[in-house]
PDB file with SEQRES, HELIX, SHEET and CRYST1 records, atoms N, CA, C and O in Angstrom:
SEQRES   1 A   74  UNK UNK UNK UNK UNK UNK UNK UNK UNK UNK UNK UNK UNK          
SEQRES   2 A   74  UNK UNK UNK UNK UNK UNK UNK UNK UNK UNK UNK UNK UNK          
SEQRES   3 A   74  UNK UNK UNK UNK UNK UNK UNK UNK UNK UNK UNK UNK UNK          
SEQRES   4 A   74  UNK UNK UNK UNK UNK UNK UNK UNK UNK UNK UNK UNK UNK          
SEQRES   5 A   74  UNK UNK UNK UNK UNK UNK UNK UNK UNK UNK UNK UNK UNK          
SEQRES   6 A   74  UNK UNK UNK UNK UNK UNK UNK UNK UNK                          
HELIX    1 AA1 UNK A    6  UNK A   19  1                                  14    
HELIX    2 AA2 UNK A   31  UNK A   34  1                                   4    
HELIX    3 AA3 UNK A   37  UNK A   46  1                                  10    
HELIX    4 AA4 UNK A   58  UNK A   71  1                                  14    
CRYST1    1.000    1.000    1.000  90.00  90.00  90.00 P 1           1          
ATOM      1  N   UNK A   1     100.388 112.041 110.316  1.00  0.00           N  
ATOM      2  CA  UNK A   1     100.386 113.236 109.490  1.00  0.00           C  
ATOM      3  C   UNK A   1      98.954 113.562 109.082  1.00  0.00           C  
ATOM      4  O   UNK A   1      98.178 112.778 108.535  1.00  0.00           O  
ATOM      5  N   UNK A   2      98.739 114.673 109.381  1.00  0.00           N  
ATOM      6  CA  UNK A   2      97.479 115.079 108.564  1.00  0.00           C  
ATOM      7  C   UNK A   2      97.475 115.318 106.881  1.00  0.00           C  
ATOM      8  O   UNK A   2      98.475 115.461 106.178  1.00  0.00           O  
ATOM      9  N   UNK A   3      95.883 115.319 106.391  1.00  0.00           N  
ATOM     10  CA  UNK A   3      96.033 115.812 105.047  1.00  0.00           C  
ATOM     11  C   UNK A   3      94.629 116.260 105.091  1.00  0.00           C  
ATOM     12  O   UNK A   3      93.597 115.925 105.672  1.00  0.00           O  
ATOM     13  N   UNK A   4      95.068 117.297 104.104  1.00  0.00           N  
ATOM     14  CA  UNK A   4      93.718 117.948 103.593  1.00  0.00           C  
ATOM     15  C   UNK A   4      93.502 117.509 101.876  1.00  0.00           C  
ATOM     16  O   UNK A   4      94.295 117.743 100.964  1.00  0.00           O  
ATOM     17  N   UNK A   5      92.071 116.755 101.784  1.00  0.00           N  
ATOM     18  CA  UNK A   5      91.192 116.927 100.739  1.00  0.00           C  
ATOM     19  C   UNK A   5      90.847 118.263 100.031  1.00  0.00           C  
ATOM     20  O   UNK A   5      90.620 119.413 100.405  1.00  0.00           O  
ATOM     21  N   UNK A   6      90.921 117.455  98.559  1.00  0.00           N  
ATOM     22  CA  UNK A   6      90.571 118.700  97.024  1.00  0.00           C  
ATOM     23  C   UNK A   6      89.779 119.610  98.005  1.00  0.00           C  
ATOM     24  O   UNK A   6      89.911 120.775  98.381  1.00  0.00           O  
ATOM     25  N   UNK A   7      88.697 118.368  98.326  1.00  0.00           N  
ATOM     26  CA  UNK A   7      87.113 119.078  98.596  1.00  0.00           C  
ATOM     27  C   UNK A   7      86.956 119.727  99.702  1.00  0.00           C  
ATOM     28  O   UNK A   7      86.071 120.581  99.768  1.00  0.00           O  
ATOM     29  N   UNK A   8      87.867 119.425 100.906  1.00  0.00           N  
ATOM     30  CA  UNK A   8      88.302 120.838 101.741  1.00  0.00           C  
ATOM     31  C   UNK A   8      88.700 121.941 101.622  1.00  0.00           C  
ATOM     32  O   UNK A   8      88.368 122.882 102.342  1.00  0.00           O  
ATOM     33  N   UNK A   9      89.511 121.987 100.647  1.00  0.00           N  
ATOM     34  CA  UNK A   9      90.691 123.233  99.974  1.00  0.00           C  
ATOM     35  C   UNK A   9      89.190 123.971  98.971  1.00  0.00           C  
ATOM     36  O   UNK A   9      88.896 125.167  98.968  1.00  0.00           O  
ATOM     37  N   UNK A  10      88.641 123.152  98.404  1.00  0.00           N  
ATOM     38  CA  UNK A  10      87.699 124.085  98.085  1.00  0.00           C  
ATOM     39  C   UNK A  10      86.248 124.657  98.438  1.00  0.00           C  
ATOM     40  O   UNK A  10      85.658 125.611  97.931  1.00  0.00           O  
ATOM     41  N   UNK A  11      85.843 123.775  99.476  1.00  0.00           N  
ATOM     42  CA  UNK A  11      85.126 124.380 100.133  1.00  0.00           C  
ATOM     43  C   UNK A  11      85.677 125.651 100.700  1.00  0.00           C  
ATOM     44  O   UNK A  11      85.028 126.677 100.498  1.00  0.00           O  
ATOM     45  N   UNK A  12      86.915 125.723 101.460  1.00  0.00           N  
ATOM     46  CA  UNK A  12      87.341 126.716 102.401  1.00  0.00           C  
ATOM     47  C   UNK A  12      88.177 127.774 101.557  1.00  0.00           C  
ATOM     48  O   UNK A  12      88.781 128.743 102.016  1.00  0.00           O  
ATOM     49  N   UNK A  13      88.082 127.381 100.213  1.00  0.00           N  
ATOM     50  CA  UNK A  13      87.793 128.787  98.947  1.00  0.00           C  
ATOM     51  C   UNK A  13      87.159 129.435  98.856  1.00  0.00           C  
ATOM     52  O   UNK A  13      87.408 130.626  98.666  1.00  0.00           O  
ATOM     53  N   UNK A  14      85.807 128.823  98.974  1.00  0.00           N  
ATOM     54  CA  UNK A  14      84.604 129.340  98.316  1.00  0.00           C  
ATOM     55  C   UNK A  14      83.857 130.044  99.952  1.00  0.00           C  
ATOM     56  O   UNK A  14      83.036 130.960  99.900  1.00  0.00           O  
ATOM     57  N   UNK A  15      84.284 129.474 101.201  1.00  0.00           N  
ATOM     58  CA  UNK A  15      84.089 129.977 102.520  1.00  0.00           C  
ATOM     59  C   UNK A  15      84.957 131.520 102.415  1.00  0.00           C  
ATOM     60  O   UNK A  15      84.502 132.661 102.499  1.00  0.00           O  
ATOM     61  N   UNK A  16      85.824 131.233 102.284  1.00  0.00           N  
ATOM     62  CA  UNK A  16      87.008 132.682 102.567  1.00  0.00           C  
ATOM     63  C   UNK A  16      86.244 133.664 101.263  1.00  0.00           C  
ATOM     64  O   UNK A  16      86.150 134.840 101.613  1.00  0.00           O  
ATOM     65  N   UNK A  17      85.783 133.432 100.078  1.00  0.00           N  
ATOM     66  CA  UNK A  17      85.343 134.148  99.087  1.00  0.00           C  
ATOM     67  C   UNK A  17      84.265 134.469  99.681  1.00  0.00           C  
ATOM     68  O   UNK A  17      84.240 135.637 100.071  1.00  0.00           O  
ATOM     69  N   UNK A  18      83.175 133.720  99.933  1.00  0.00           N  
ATOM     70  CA  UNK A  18      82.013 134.314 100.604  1.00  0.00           C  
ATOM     71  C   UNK A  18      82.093 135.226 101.948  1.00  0.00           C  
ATOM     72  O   UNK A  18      81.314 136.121 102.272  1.00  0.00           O  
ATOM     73  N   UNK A  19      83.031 134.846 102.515  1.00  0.00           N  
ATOM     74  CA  UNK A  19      83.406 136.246 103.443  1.00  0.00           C  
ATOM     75  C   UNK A  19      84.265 137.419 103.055  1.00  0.00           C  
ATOM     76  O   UNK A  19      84.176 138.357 103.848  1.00  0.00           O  
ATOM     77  N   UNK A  20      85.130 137.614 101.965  1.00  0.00           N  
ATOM     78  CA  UNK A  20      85.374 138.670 101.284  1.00  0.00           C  
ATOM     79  C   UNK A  20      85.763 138.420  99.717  1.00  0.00           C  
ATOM     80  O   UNK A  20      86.727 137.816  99.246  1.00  0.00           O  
ATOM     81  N   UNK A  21      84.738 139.058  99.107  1.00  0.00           N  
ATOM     82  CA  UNK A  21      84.615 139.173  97.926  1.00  0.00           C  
ATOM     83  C   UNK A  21      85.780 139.418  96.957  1.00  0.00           C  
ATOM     84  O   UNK A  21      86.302 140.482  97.288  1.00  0.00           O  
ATOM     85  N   UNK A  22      86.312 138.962  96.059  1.00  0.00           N  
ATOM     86  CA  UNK A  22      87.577 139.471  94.990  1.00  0.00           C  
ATOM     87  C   UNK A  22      87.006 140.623  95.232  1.00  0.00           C  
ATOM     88  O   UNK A  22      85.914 140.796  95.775  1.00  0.00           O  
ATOM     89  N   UNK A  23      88.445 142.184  94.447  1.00  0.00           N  
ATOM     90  CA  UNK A  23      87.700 143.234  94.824  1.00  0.00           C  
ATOM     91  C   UNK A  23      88.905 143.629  93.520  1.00  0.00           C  
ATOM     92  O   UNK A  23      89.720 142.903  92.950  1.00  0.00           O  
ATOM     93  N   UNK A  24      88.571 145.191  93.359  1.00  0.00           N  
ATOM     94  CA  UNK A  24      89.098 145.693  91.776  1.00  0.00           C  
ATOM     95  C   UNK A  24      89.045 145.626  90.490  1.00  0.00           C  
ATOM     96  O   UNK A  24      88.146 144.957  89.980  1.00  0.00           O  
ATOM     97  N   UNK A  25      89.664 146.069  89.963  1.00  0.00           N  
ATOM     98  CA  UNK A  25      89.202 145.325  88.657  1.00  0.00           C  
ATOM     99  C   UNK A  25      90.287 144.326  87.829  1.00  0.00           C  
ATOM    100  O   UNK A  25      90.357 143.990  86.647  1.00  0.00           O  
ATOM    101  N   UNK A  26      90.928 144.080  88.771  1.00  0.00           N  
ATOM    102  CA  UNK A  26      91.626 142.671  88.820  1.00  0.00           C  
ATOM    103  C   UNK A  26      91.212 141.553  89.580  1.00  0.00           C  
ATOM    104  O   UNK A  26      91.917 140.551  89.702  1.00  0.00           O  
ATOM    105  N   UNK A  27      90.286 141.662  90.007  1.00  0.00           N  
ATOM    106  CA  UNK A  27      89.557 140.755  91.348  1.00  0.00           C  
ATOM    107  C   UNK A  27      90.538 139.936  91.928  1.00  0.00           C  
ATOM    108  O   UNK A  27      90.910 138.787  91.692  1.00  0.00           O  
ATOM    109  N   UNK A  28      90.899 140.867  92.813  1.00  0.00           N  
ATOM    110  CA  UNK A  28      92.068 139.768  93.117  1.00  0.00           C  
ATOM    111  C   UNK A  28      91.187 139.090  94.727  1.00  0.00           C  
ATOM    112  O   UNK A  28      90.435 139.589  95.564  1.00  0.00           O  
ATOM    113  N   UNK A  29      91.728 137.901  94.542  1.00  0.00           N  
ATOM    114  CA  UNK A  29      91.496 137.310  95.801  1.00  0.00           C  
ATOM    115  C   UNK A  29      91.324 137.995  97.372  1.00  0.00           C  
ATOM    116  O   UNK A  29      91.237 139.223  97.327  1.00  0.00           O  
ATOM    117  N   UNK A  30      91.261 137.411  98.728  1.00  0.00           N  
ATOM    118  CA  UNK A  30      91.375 137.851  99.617  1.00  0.00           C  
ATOM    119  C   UNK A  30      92.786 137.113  99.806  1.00  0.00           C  
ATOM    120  O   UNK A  30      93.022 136.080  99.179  1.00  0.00           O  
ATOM    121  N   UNK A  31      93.453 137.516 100.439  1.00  0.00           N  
ATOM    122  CA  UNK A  31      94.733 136.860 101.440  1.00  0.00           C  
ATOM    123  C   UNK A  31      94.290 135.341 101.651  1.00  0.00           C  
ATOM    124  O   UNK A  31      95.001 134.642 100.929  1.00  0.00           O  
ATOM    125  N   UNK A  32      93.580 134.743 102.215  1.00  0.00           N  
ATOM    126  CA  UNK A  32      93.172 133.246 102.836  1.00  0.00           C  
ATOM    127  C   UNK A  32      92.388 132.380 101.794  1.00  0.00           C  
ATOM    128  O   UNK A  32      92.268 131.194 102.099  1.00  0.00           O  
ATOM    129  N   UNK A  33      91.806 132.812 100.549  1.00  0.00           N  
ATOM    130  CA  UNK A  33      91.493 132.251  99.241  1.00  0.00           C  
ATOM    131  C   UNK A  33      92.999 132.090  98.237  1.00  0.00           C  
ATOM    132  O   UNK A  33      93.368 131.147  97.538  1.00  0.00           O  
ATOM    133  N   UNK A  34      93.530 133.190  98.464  1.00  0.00           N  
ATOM    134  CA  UNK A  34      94.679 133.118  97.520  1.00  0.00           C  
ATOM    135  C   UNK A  34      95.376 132.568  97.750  1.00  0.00           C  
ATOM    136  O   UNK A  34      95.797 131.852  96.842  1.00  0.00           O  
ATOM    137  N   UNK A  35      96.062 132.457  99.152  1.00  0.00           N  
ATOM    138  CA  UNK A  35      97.207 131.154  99.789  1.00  0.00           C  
ATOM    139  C   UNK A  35      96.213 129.373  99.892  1.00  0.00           C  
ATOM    140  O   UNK A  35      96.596 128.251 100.221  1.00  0.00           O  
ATOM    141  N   UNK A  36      95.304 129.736  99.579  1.00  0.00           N  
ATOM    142  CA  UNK A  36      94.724 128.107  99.196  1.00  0.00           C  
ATOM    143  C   UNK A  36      94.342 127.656  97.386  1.00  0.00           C  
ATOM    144  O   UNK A  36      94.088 126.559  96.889  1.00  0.00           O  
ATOM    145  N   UNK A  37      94.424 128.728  96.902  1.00  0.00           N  
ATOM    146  CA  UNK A  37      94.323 128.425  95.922  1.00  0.00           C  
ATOM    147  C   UNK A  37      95.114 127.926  95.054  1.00  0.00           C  
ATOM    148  O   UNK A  37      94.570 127.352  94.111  1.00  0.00           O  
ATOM    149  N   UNK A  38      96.867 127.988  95.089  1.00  0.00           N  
ATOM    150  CA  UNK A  38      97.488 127.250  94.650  1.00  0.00           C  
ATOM    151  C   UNK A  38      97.899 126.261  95.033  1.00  0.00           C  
ATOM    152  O   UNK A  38      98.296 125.477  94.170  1.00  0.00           O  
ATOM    153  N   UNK A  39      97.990 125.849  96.474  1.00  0.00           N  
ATOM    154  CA  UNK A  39      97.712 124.180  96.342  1.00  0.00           C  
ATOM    155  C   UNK A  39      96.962 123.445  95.627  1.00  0.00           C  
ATOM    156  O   UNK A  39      97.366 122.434  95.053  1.00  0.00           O  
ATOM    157  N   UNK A  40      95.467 123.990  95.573  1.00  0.00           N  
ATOM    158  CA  UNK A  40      94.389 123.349  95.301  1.00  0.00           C  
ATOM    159  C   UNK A  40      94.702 123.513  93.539  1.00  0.00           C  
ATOM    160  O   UNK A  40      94.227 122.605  92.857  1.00  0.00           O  
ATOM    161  N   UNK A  41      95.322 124.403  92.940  1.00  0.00           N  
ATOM    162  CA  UNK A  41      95.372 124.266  91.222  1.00  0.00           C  
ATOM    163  C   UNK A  41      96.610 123.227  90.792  1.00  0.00           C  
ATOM    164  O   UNK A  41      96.751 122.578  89.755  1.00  0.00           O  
ATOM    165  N   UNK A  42      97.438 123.313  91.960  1.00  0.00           N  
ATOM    166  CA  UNK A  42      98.295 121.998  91.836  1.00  0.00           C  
ATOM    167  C   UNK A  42      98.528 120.541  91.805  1.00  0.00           C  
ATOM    168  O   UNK A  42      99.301 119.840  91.152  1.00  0.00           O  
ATOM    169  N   UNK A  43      97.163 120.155  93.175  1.00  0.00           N  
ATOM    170  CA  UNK A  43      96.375 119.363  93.220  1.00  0.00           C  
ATOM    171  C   UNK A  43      95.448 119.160  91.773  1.00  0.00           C  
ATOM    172  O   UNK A  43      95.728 118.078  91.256  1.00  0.00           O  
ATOM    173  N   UNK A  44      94.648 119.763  91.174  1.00  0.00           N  
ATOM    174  CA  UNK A  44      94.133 119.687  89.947  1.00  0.00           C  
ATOM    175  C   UNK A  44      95.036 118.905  89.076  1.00  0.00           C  
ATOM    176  O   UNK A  44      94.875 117.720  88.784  1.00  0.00           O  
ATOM    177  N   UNK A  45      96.041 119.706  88.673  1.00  0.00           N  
ATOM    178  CA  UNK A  45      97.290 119.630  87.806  1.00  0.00           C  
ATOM    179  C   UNK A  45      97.496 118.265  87.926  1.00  0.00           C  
ATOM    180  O   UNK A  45      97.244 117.388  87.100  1.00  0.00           O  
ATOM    181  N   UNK A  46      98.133 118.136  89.394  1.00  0.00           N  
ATOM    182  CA  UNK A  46      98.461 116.507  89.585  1.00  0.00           C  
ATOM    183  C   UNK A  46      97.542 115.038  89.844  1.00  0.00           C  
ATOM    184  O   UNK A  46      97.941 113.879  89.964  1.00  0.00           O  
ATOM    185  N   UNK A  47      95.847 115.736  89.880  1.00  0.00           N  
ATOM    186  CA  UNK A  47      95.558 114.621  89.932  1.00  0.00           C  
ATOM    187  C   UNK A  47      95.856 113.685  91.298  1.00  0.00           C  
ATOM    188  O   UNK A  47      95.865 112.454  91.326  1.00  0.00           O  
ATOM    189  N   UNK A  48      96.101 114.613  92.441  1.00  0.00           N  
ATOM    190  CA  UNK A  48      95.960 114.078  93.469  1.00  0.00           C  
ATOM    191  C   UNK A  48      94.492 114.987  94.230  1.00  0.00           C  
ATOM    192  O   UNK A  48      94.014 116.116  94.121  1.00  0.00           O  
ATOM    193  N   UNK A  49      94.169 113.696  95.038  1.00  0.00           N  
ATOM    194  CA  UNK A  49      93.181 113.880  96.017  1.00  0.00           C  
ATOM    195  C   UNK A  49      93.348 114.852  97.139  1.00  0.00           C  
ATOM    196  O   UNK A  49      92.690 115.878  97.309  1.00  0.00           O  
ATOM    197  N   UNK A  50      94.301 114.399  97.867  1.00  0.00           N  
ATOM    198  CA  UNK A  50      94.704 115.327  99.055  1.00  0.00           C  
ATOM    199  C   UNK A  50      95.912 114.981  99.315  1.00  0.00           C  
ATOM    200  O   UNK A  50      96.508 113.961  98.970  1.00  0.00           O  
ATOM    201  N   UNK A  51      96.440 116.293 100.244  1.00  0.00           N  
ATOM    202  CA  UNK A  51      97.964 116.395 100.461  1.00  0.00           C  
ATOM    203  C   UNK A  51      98.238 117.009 102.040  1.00  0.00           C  
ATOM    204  O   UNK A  51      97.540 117.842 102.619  1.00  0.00           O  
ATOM    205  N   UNK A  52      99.240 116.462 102.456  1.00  0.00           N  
ATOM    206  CA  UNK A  52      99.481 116.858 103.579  1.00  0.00           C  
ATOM    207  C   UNK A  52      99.878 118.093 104.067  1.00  0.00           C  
ATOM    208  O   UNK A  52     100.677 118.793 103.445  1.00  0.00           O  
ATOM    209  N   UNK A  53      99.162 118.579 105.625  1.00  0.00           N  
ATOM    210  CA  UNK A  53      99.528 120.182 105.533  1.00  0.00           C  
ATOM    211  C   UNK A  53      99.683 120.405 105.732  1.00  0.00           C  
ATOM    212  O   UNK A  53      99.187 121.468 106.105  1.00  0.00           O  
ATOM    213  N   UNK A  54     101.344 119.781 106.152  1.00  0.00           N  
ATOM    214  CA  UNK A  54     102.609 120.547 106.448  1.00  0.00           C  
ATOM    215  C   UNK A  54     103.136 120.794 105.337  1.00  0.00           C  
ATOM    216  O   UNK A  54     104.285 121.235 105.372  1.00  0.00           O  
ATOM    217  N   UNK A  55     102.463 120.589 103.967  1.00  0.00           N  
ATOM    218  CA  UNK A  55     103.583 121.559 102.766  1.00  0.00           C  
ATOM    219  C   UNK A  55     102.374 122.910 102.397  1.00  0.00           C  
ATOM    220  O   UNK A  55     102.639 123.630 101.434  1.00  0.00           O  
ATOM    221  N   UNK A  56     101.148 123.168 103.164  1.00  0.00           N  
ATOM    222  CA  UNK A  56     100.656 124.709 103.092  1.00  0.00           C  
ATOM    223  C   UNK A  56     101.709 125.439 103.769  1.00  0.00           C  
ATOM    224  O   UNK A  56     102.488 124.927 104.574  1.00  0.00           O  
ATOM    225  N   UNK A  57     101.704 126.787 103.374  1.00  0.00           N  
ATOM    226  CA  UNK A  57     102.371 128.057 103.981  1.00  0.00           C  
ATOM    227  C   UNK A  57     101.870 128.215 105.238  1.00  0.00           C  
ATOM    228  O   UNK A  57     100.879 127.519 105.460  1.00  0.00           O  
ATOM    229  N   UNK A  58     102.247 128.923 106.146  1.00  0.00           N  
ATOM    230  CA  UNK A  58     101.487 129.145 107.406  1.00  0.00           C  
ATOM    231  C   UNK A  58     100.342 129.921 107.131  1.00  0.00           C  
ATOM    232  O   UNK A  58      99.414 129.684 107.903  1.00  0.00           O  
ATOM    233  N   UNK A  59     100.068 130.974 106.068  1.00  0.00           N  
ATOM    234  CA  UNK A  59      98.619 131.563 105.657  1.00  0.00           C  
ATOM    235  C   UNK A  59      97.045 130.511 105.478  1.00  0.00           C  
ATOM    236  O   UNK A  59      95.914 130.463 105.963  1.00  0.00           O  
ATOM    237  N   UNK A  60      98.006 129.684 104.314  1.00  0.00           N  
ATOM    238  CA  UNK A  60      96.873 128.474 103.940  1.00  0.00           C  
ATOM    239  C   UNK A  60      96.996 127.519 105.247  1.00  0.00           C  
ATOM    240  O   UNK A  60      95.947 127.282 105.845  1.00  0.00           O  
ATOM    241  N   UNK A  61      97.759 127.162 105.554  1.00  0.00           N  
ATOM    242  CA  UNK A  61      97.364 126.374 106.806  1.00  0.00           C  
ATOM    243  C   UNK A  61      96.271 126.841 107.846  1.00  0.00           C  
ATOM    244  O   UNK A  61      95.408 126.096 108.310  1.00  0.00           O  
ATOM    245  N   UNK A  62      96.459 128.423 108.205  1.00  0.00           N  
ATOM    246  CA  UNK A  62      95.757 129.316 109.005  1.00  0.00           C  
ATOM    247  C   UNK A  62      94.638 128.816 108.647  1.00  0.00           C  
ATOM    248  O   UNK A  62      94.030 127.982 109.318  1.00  0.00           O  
ATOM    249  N   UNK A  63      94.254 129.278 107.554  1.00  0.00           N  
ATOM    250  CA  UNK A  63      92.811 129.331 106.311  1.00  0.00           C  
ATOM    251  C   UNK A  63      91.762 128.471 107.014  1.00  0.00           C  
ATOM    252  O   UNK A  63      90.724 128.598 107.664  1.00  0.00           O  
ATOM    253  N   UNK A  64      92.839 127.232 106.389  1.00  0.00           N  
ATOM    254  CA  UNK A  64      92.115 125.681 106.403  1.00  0.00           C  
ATOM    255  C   UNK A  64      91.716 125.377 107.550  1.00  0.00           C  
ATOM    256  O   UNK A  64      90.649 124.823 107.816  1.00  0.00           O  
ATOM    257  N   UNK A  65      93.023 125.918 108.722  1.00  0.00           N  
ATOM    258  CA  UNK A  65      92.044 125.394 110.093  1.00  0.00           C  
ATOM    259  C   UNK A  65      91.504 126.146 111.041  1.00  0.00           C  
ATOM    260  O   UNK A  65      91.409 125.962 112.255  1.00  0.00           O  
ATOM    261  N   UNK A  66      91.012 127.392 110.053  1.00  0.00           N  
ATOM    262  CA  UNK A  66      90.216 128.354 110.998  1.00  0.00           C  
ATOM    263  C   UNK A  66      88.397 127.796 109.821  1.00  0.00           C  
ATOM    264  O   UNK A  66      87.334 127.558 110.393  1.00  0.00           O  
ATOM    265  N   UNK A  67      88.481 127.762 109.002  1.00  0.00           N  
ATOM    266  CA  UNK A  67      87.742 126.968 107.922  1.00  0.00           C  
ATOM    267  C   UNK A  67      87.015 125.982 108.864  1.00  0.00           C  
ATOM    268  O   UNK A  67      85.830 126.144 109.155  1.00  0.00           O  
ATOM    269  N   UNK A  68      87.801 124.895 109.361  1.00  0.00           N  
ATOM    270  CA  UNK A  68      87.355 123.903 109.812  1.00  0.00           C  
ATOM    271  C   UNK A  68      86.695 123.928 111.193  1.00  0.00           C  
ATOM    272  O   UNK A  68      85.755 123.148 111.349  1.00  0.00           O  
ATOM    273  N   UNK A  69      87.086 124.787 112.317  1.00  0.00           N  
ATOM    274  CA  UNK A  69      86.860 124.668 113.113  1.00  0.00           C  
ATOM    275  C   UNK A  69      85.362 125.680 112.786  1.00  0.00           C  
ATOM    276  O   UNK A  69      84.424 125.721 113.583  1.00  0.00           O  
ATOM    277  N   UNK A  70      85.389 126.430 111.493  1.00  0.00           N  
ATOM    278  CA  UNK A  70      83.868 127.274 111.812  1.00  0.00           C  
ATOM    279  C   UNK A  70      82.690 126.094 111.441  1.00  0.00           C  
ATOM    280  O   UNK A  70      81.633 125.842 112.020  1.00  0.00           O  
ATOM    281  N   UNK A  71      83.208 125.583 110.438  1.00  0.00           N  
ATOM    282  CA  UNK A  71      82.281 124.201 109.951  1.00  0.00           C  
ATOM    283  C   UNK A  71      82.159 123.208 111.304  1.00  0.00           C  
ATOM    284  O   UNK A  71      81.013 123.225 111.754  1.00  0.00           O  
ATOM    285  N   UNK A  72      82.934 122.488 111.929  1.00  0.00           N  
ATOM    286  CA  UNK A  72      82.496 122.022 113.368  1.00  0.00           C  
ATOM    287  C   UNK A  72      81.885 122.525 114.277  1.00  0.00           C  
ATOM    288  O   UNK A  72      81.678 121.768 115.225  1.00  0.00           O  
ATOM    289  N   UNK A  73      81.349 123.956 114.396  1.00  0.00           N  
ATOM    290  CA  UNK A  73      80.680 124.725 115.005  1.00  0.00           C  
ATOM    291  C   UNK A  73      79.292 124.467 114.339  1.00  0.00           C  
ATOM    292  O   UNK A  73      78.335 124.464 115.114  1.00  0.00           O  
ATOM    293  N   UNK A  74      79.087 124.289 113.252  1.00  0.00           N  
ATOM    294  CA  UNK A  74      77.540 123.917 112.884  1.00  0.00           C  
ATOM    295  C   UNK A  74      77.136 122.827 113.216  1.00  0.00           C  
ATOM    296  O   UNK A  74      75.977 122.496 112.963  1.00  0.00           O  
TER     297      UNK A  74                                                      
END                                                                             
């Protein structure tokens, strides 16, 4: 089984934010920040490290491993 780390989920927050900015004056997220962001506040909550990611949605899953494969490209 795979798992993804806090510190993945938030790197590939702060990746998806730096490629599109909150926007309105609700700043709402982009689509691929927002489906990672509640794992990752749940994770907080619980005080776990990392979690496996077959319980992301297929959005956050997307996220994380389009995330990863741009970071293995550097």
């Amino acid at each position: 089984m795979l798992y993804v780390s806090i510190q993945e989920l938030e790197a590939a927050i702060n990746y998806w934010r730096s490629q599109s900015p909150a926007e309105g004056e609700e700043l709402s997220l982009c689509p691929e920040a927002s489906a990672l962001a509640k794992p990752y506040a749940l994770m907080i909550v619980q005080g776990a490290q990392r979690i496996p990611m077959d319980v992301l949605d297929e959005l956050a899953r997307t996220a994380i491993q389009t995330f990863s494969k741009i970071n293995q490209n550097k």
